[in-house]
N, C-alpha and C positions, 0 to 999 in steps of 0.2 A: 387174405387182404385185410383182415378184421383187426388181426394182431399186428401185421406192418404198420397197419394206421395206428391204433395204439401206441407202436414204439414210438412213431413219428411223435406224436401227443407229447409223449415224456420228455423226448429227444429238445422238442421245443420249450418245454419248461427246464430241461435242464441250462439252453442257452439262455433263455430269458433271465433264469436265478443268478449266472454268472456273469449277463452282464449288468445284475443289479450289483451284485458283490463289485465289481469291476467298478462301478459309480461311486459304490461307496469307499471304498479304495482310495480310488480320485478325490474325492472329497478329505476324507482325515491325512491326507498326506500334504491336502495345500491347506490346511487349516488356518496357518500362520502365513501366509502368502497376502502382500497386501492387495487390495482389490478383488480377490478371487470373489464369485459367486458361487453357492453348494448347485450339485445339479442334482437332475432326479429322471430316472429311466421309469417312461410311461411306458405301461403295458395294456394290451386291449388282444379280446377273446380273436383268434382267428377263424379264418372262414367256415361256414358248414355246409357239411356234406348230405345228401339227401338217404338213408337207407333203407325208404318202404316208403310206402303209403295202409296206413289203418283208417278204411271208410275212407272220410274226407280230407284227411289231416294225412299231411305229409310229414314221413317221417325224421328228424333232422339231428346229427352228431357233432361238435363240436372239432375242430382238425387242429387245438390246442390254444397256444400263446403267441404271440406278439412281440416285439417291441418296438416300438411305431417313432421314439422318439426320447431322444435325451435332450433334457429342455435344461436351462437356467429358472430359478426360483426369485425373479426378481419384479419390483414394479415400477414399469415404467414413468410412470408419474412420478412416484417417491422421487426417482433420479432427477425428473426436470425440477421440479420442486428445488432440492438439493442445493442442484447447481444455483439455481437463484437466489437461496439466500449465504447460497456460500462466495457469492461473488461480492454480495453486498457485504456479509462479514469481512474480508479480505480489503476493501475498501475502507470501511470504516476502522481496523485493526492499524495499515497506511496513517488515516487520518487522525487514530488516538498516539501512534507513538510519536505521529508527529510534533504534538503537543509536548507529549512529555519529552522527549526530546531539546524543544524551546526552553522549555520550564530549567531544565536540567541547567540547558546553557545560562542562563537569565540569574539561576542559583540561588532563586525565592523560596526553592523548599530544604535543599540540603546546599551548606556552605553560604560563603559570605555574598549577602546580595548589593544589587546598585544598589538600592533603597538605601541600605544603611551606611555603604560608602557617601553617598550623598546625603546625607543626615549629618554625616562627620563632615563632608567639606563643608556645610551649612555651619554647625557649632564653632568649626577653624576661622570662618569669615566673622562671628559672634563675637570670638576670641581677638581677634584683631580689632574688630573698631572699640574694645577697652585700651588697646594698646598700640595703635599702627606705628607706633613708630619703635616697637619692640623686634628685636633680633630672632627670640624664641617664634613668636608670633606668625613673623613673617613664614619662618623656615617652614614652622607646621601648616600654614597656609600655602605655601608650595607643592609641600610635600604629601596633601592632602590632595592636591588640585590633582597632583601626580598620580595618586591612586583613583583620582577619578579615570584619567584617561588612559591607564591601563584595565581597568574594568571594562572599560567601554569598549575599546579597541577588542580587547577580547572577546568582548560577546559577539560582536561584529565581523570579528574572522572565525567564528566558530559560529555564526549563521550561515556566513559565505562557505564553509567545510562543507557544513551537513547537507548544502544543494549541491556542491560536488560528488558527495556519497549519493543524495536522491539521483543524481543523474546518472552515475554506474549502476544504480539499481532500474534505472529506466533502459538500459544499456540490457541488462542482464535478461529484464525480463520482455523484450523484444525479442531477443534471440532465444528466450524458451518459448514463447509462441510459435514463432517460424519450427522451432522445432518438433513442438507438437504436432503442430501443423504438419509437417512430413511422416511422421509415425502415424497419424491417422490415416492420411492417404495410403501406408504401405498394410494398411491392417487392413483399409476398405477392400484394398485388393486379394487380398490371402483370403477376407474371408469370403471374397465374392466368388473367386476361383475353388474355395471350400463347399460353400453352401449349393452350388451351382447344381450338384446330382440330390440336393433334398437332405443332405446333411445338417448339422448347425456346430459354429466354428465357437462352441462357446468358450475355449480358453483363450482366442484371438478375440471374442467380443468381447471377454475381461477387460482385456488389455487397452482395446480401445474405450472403453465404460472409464478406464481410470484416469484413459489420456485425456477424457472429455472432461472429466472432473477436476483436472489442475487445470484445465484450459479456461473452465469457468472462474477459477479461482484470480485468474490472471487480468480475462477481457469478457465484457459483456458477450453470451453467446445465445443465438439460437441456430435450430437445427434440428431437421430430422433423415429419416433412414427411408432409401429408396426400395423399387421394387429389386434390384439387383441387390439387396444388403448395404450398399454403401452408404456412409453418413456426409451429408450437405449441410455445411457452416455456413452461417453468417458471423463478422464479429462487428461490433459498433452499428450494427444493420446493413454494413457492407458484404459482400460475398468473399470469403476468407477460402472456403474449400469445394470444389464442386468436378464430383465425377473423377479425372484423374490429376487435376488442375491445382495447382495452389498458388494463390494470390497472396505475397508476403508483405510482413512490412518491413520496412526500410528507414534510417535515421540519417537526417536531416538536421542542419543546424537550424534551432528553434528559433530564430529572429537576427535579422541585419545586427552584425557585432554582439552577439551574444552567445555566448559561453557556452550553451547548454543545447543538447540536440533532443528533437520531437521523431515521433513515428509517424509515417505516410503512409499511403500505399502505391505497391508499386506500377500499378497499371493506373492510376489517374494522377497520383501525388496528393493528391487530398488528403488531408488530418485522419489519422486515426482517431484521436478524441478534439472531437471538437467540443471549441469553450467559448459558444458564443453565445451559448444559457446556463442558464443559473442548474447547479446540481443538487439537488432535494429528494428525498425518498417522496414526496409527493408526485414531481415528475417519474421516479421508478427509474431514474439514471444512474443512480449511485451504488454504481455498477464496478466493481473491476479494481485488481493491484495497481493494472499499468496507469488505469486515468488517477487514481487517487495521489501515486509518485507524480504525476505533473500539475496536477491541482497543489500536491503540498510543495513542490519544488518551484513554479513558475517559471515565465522565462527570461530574467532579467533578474541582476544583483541590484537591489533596488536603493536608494539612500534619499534623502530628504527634497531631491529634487525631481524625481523619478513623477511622472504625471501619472496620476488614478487612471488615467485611461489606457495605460502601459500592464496593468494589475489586476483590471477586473473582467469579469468574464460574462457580462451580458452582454448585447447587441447594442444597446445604446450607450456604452461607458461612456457615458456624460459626468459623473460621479462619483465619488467613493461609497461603498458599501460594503461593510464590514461583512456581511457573510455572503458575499458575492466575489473575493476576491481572493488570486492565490495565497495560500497559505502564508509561507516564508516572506514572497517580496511583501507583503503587505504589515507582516510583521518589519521587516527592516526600515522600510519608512516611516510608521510610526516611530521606531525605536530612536532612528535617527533624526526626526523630526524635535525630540528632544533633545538630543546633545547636541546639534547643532545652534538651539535655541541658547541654552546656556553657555556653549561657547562663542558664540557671537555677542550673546548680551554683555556677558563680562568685558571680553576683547574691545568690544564699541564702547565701556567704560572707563576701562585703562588706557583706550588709545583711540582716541573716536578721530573720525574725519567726516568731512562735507558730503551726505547721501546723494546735493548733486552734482558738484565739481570731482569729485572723490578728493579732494586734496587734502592733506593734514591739518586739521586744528590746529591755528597756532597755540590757542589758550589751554594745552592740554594736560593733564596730571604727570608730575615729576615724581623722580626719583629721589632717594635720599643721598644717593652718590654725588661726589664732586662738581661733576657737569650737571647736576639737574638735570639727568638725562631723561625725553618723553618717549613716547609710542612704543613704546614696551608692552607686546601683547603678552598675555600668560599661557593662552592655546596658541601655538603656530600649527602649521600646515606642514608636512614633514620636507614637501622639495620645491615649493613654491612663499616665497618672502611674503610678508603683510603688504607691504608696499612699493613699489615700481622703483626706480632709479635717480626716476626725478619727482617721486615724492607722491603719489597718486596709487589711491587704492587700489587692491590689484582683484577685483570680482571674481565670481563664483561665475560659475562655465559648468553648464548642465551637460555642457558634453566633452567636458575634459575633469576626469575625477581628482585629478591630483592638486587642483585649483580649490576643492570641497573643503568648509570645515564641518570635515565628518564623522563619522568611526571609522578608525582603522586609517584615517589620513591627518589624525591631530598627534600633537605631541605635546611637552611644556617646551616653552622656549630657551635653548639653549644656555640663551647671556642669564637667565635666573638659576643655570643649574652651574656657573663657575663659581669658585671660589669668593667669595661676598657677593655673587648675583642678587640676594634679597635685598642689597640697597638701589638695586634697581625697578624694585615694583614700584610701577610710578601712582602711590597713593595718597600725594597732596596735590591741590590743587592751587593752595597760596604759596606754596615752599614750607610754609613752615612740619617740621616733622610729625609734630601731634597732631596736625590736620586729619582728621577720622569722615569729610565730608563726602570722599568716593568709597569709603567703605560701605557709609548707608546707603551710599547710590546703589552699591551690588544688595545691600539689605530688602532697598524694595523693590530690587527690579525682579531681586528672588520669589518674592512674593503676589508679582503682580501678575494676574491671567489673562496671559498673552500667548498660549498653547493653544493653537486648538485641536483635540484626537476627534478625526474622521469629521462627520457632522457635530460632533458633539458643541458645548458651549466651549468656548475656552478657559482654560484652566492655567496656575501656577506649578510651575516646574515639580514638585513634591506631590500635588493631585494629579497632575497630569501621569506620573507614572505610576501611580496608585489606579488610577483608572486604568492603563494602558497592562497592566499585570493583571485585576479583575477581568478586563475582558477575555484574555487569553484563559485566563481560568475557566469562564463560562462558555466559551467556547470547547475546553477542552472537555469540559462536563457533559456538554451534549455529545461528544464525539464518544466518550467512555457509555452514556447511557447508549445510546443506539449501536456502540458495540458488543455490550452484555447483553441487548435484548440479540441482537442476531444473531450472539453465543448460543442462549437459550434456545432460540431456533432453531439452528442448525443441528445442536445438539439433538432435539427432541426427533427432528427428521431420522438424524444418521441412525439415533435408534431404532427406529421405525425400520428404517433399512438392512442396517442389523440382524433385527428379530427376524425377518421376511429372508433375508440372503445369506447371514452367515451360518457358517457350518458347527451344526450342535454336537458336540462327541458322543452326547447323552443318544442323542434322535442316530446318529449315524454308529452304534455299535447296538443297537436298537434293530435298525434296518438288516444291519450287518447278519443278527440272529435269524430275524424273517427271511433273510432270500438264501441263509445257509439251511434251517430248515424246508425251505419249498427246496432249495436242491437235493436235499438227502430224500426229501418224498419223491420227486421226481425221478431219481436214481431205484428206488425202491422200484418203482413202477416200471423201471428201465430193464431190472431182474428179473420181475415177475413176467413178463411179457416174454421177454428172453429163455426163463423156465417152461411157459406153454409154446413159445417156437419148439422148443426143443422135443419138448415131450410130443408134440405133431410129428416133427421128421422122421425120431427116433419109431414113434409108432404106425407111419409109414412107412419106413424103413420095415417092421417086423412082419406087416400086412406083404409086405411085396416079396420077402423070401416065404 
């Protein structure tokens, strides 16, 4: 019985060494595998047997090895950690390219910017009142005006773009959530039906470990793991995953006439993110890809008549507040808060009318042409006239955009772009040609601060977008600093994680050496044992003839 146990002994170290080997195997073969965690086969002495009693002491034998348990080498904390500031980098990554993005379109840092378009159309207006009743003059006055309003128009539909790309991206990443969302529920179960005889499903809990980890990256999550193994979502603090359930989201057009769709849910219809507080790392909300895509997208194509209470995201939108309000609309109002300012100032000086009859001035600035022709605006409206039929200004309609002088709904006026049209800018006011007295009219009206950005004072056209480009700057400054620090963060974590979970070639052909020699001793052991069976039998065997 002495040497059977024996064998047994070895027999068991031999399986213990191969399922170390076995582990380590597993390990250098998914070394490159993304997500994987290293595992480790614990081992613990087995039971003992009793073979005597000396005196008082009972005598006791070892009955070998173990393996009680192949574990993952990971820390749970590290992971929740992780996911939270990897949500918040993701967020804030959103809200720095956002900027650059802007900047990009705006083309303050590389390429020709408004600024200096509008510098030149300033110098062209300079250049005229030496000369208005010059040929060159005029043209280049036109033709200046004209690159204003294709600058503008352009930046303007290539703001309008990029919220159509933010909203496929709000598109995309709804449906990787929901997606997730169903790969975790189908891992809850694999491993739950795994682990159920005392098992542990650790290349299914890989996989759900990785699936948590873009899910964080995507929407604020918490959650944890029940007594059956299954993992219980919340996202936004709603219940996202629970038991074999999942509660998805669903998109929604984001506001009565508006272009852009938001995520719900689907058992109440309630907001996935809600924006009815302010978002601040001090709150601990500034969380998540999908909210930071609607914070920089908004939900309305916004333009100079667009109401602050349409834009901002506190509770009381009584106000504007510049770091309270969506990204993009709030940029586009400002933006067009100025073009519209200058196209109207001008237009109201080439071609004024009665603010409250709306009828036309009779006394208004001519032309150089034959008829003394007036009301010759320089901005038209691309499908809507200056003026009515019978002679009556035709207003701006906040709720019809094509009535706007906006970006992207101005043009220059046609009759200045035919054949001698420059003798129609109507720039005297006596008739006489050298009359230069509506040209200063545009001199100080250029000048005069009648802008106002946000709460700010009001400003002249030239400060006013010099402020309006600083603040987006400083804006986008805190967005880049608090995305290098989360960089930082993250980074130092996933190290952390790294060091603890991934697999070392060094440490695992290390292991590999240890459980190859414990099996060749074990094996030895497995002979010698085998050599005194034998030699019993055999000299049983001689005893009995």
């Amino acid at each position: 019985m002495s040497s059977m146990a024996s064998l047994s002994r070895a027999i068991s170290g031999l399986n213990a060494s191969q399922a170390g080997l076995n582990v380590t195997g597993h390990n250098l073969t998914n070394i490159n595998t993304p997500g994987y965690v290293r595992q480790q086969a614990l081992q613990n002495d087995s039971f003992y047997s009793d073979i005597g009693i000396k005196g008082n002491t009972i005598l006791s034998v070892g009955s070998g090895v173990d393996v009680t348990e192949i574990r993952q080498i990971r820390d749970f904390f590290l992971d929740r950690n992780y996911r939270t500031e990897i949500s918040s980098y993701q967020f804030y990554n959103v809200m720095r390219s956002s900027i650059d993005e802007v900047e990009s379109i705006l083309g303050e840092i590389n390429g020709e910017s408004l600024s200096d378009v509008m510098m030149d159309f300033w110098r062209q207006v300079n250049r005229l009142a030496t000369a208005p009743d010059g040929i060159d003059e005029r043209k280049a006055f036109i033709q200046s005006a004209a690159v204003f309003v294709d600058k503008v128009n352009h930046i303007a539909n290539q703001l309008t773009a990029y919220q159509y790309d933010l909203n496929n991206q709000v598109k995309e990443t709804v449906d990787r959530i929901n997606s997730l969302a169903v790969q975790i529920i189908d891992l809850n179960e694999k491993i739950m039906k795994y682990e159920i005889n005392g098992d542990n499903a650790n290349d299914y809990r890989d996989a759900r470990n990785k699936a948590l980890d873009e899910l964080a990256e995507l929407i604020d999550i918490q959650y944890y793991e029940d007594a059956t193994g299954r993992v219980q979502v919340k996202a936004e603090g709603h219940l996202l995953i629970h038991d074999k359930f999942i509660n998805k989201l669903k998109l929604v057009q984001a506001e009565s006439m508006s272009p852009f769709q938001k995520a719900v849910w689907e058992d109440t219809g309630e907001d996935v993110i809600k924006t009815n507080k302010d978002v601040t790392s001090e709150f601990g909300n500034d969380l998540g890809k999908l909210k930071a895509l609607i914070l920089s997208r908004g939900n309305v194509v916004a333009n100079h008549t667009t109401d602050w209470t349409e834009i901002t995201l506190n509770d009381k939108k009584t106000m504007e507040d510049e770091g309270n309000c969506f990204l993009i609309p709030k940029i586009q109002k400002e933006f067009d808060t100025l073009v519209n300012s200058i196209v109207t100032t001008i237009n109201n000086i080439l071609s004024p009318y009665d603010p409250v009859t709306l009828e036309k001035e009779a006394n208004a600035p001519m032309g150089q042409d034959k008829d003394k022709t007036m009301h010759i605006e320089l901005f038209s409206r691309i499908s809507v006239a200056r003026f009515d039929a019978a002679g009556n200004y035709i207003e701006e309609d906040p709720n019809d955009v094509s009535t706007l002088y906006s970006a992207g709904n101005i043009r220059i006026n046609p009759a200045l772009l035919n054949e001698g049209g420059y003798n129609f800018l109507p720039l005297s006011r006596s008739g006489y040609v050298g009359d230069d007295s509506i040209i200063q009219d545009i001199l100080l009206a250029w000048n005069d601060e009648n802008v106002q950005i946000a709460n700010n004072q009001k400003l002249n056209f030239q400060n006013y977008y010099a402020e309006f480009v600083t603040r987006i700057g400083t804006e986008g400054n805190e967005f880049i600093r608090r995305f290098e620090d989360k960089q930082i963060v993250v980074n130092h974590v996933d190290n952390l994680r790294n060091a603890m979970s991934s697999v070392s070639v060094d440490e695992e052909m290390t292991n590999m050496m240890k459980y190859q020699h414990a099996y060749n001793a074990s094996a030895r052991v497995v002979n010698i044992v085998d050599s005194m069976i034998d030699t019993i039998v055999n000299r049983m065997g001689l005893v009995g003839r």
